[in-house]
C-alpha positions in Angstrom: -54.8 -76.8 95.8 -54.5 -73.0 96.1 -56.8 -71.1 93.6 -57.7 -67.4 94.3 -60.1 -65.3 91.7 -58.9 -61.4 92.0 -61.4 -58.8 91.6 -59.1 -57.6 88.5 -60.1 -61.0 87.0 -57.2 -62.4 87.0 -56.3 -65.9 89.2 -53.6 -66.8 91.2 -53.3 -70.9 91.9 -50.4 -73.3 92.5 -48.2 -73.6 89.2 -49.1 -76.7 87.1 -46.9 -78.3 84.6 -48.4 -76.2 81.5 -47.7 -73.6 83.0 -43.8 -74.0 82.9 -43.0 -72.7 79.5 -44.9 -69.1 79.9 -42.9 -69.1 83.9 -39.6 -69.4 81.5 -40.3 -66.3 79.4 -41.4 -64.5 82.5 -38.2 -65.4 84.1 -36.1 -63.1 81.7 -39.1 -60.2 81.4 -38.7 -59.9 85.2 -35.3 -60.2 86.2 -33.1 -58.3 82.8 -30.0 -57.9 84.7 -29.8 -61.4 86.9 -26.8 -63.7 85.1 -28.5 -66.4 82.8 -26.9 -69.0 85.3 -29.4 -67.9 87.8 -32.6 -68.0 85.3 -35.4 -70.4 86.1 -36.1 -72.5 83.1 -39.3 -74.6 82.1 -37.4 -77.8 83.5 -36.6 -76.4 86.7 -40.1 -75.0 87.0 -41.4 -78.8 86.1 -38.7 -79.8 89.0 -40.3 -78.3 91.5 -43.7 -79.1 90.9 -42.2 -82.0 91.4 -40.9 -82.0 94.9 -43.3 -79.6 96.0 -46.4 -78.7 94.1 -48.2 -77.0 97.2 -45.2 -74.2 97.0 -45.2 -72.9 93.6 -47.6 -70.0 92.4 -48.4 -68.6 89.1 -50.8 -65.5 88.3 -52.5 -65.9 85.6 -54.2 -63.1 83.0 -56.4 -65.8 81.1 -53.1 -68.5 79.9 -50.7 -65.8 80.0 -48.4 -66.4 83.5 -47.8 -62.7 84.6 -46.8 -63.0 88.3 -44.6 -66.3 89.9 -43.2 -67.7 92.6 -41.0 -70.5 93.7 -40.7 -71.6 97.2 -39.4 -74.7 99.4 -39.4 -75.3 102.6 -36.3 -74.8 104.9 -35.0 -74.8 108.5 -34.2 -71.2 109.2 -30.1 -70.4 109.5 -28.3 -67.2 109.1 -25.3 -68.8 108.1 -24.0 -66.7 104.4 -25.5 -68.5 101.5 -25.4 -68.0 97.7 -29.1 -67.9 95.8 -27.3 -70.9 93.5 -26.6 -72.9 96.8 -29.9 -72.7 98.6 -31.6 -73.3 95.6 -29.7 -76.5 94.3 -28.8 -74.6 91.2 -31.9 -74.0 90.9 -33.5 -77.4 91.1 -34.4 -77.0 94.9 -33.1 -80.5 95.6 -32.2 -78.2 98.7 -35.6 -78.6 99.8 -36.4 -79.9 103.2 -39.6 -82.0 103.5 -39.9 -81.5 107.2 -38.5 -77.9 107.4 -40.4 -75.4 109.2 -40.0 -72.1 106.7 -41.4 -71.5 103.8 -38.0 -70.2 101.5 -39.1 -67.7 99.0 -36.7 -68.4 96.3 -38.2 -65.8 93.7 -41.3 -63.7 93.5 -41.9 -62.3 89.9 -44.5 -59.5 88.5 -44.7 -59.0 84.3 -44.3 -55.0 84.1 -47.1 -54.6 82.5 -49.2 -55.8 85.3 -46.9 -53.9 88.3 -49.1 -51.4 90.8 -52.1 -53.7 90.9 -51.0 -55.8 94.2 -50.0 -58.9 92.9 -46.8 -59.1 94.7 -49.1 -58.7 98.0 -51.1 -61.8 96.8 -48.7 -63.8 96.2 -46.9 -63.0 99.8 -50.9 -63.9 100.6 -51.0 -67.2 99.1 -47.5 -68.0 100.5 -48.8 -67.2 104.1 -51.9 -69.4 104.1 -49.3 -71.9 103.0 -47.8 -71.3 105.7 -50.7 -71.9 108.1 -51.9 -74.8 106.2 -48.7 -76.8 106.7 -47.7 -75.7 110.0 -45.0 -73.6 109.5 -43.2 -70.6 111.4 -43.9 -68.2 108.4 -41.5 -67.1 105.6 -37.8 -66.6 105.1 -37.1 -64.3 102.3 -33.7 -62.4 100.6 -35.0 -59.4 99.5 -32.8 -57.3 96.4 -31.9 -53.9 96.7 -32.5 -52.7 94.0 -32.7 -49.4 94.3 -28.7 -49.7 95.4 -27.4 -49.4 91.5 -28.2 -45.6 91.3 -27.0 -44.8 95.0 -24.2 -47.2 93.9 -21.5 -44.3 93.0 -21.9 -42.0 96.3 -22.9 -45.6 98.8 -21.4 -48.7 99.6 -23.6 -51.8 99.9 -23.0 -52.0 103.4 -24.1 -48.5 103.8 -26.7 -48.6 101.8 -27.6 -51.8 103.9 -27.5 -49.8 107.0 -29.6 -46.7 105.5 -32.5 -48.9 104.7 -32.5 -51.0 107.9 -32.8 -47.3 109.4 -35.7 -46.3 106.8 -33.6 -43.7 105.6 -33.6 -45.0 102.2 -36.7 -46.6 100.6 -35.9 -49.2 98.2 -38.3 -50.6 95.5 -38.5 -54.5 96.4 -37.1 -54.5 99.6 -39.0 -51.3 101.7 -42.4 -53.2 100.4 -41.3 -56.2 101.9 -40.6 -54.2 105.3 -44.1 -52.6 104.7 -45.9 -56.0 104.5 -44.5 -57.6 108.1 -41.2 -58.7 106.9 -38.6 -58.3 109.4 -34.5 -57.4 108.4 -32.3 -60.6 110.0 -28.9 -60.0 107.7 -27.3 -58.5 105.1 -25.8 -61.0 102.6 -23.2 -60.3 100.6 -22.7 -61.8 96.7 -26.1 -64.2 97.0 -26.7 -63.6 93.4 -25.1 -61.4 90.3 -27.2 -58.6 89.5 -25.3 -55.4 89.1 -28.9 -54.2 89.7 -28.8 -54.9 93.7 -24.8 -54.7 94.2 -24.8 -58.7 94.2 -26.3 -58.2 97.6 -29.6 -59.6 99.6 -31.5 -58.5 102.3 -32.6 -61.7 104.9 -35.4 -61.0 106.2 -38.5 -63.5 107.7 -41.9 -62.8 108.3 -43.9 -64.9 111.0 -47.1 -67.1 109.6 -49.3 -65.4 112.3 -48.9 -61.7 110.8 -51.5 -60.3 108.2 -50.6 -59.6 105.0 
């Protein structure tokens, strides 16, 4: 099992089934605009604990669950895909036991708790996962959401093509870039989120590279 004390006090481990409820509530803290359809709930969170316990992650501030994510592992493909689809509607039955990616469905930070690295540890724990199991590293769709405010003078497309350039920085997905991630595809209408322009970035980042 994966448990990591940070020098902030708080711990970051693989999710348990207590833990469920508090990931719910964070669910709707986190991601305001993202369509209730594509909110993780505590029986989804209790699903994939399920099928793959060694996956999930929670940060935890005492019993309060103020960072999350939910993973599964996947054989890489570039091939258009909704987040609803590659999740299972969000029930990972997706998953592939003998897949060689580690699929970051979601990574999650409570506001309250942003600038202190916890996204970074989280995209830590997921890499030692990765090296642990044997896997080629991570597959993740990163959300542009700095897009809604360019949103009136950009496309997504162009937008797209302004961040793969580094013209643009963008608040989830230029920290991705700046951790090792690596741009593979734009994908167009993976989730609704007005927030992004419905779009995702795919990007991977190999299991050998630092984090």
């Amino acid at each position: 099992m994966y448990k990591k004390s940070l020098p902030s006090g708080l711990v970051i481990q693989n999710t348990e089934a207590h833990h469920a409820k508090g990931l719910a509530a964070l669910q709707q803290t986190v991601f305001p605009t993202l369509s209730p359809e594509e909110l993780m709930g505590e029986a989804h969170y209790l699903q994939h604990i399920r099928i793959f316990p060694e996956g999930q992650f929670v940060v935890l501030d005492g019993e309060r669950a103020v960072g999350m994510s939910t993973t599964m592992r996947y054989h890489f493909s570039l091939a258009q895909h909704t987040f609803l689809e590659i999740s299972g509607n969000l029930w990972m039955t997706t998953h592939e036991p003998d897949g060689d990616w580690l699929y970051g469905l979601d990574v999650g930070v409570d506001p309250e708790y942003r600038g202190m690295g916890l996204a970074r540890e989280i995209y830590r724990a997921r890499q030692e996962t990765c090296r642990t199991l044997g896997l080629k590293g991570q597959i993740t769709v990163g959300m542009m959401n700095g897009y809604q405010a360019r949103s009136h003078e950009l496309s997504t497309d162009a937008y797209y093509e302004l961040l793969k350039k580094g013209e643009i920085n963008d608040p989830t997905v230029s920290v991705q870039l700046r951790m090792g991630f690596e741009i593979q595809g734009l994908i167009h209408d993976y989730l609704d989120d007005p927030k992004c322009g419905n779009c995702g970035v795919l990007m991977t980042l190999d299991a050998n590279k630092p984090v």
